[in-house]
N, C-alpha and C positions, 0 to 999 in steps of 0.2 A: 336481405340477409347480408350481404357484401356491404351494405352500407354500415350496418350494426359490427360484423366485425372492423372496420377500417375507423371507427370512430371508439371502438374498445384498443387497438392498437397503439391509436393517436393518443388516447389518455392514459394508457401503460406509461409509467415513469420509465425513465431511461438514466439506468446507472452507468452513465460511461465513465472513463476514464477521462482526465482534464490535467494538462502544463500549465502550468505557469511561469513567469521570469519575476512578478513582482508577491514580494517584497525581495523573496530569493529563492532561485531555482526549486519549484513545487511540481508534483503531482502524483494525481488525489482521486482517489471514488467514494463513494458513498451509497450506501442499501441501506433499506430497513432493519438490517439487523448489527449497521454500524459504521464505519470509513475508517479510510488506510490512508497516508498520508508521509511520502518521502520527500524529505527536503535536504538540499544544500546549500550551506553559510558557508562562506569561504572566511568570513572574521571569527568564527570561532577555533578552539582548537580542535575539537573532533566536530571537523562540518556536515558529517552527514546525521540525518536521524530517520525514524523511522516512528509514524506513530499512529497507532491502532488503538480506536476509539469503539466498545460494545457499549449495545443498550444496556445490557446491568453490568456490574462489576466484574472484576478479575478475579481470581485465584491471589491467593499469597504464598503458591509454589516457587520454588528458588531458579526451576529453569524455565524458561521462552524459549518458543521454537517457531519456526514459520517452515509449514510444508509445502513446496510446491509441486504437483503434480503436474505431468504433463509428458512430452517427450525428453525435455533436460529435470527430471524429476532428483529434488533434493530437499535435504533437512538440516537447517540451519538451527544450530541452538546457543544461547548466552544465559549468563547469570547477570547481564551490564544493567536492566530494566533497573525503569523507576514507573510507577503510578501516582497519577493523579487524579481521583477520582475515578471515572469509568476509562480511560484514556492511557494508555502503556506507550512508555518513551524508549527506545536505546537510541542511544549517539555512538557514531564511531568518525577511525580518521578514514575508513573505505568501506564501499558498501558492494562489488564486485559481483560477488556470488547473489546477492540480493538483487539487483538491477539483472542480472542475468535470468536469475526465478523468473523477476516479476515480466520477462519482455521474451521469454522462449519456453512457456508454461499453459498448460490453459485456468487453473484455479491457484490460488496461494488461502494457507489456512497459518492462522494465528493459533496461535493456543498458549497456555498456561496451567500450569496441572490439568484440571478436566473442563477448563474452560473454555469454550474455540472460538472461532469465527472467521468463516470464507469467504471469499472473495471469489469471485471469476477475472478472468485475464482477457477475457473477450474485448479488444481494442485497447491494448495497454498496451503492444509491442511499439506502435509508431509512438504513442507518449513519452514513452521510455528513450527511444533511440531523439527525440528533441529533447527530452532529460538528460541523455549523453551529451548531444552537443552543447547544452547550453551547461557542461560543465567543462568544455574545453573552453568556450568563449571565455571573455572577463564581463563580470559583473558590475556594471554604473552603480 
């Protein structure tokens, strides 16, 4: 029986969280029921973005909001979004309050009128804090 579970563990997908530096400061998760994905371009003029990818479609509600739950629990909302396809983009020139959700929270939900999609934050805090630094460092 301990073999049967230890071999259903092993083949449990593992949605963690993942940095990146190439092509430009990323990180990113992915579930079955969609991926989150914050980047920073320092060549653009609003370098930060933020973009949440559902199995089906959006809402064509006028506000976006992301809820974080947790101990620093908050609700951030814009009208900035664009869609493409299943995929919601905002860009901004700081992302603050948002790198703070995503790294002292334990869930972040997307939504759009009644359309959602959560995340867990289970190992996103150290992603996050090498997402910090690698937005003090400079970018090759």
């Amino acid at each position: 029986m301990r073999y049967l579970i230890a071999l259903l563990v092993l083949t449990t997908p593992a949605f963690a969280w993942e940095f990146s530096t190439v092509p430009v400061c990323t990180v990113s998760t992915a579930t079955p029921q969609g991926a989150i994905e914050l980047t920073y371009d320092p060549s653009k003029a609003e370098p930060y973005a933020i973009a949440v990818t559902r199995t089906a479609t959006w809402d064509t509600s006028r506000v976006f909001g992301l809820q974080f739950s947790g101990a620093n629990g908050l609700t951030i909302t814009t009208d900035r979004q664009s869609i493409d396809g299943n995929t919601l983009t905002v860009r901004d020139r700081g992302f603050g309050n948002v790198l703070n959700g995503l790294q002292f929270n334990t869930t972040v939900t997307a939504f759009l009128g009644d359309k959602t999609v959560a995340f867990s934050l289970d190992g996103a805090a150290p992603e996050i804090a090498r997402f910090r630094d690698c937005l003090a460092a400079p970018i090759a």
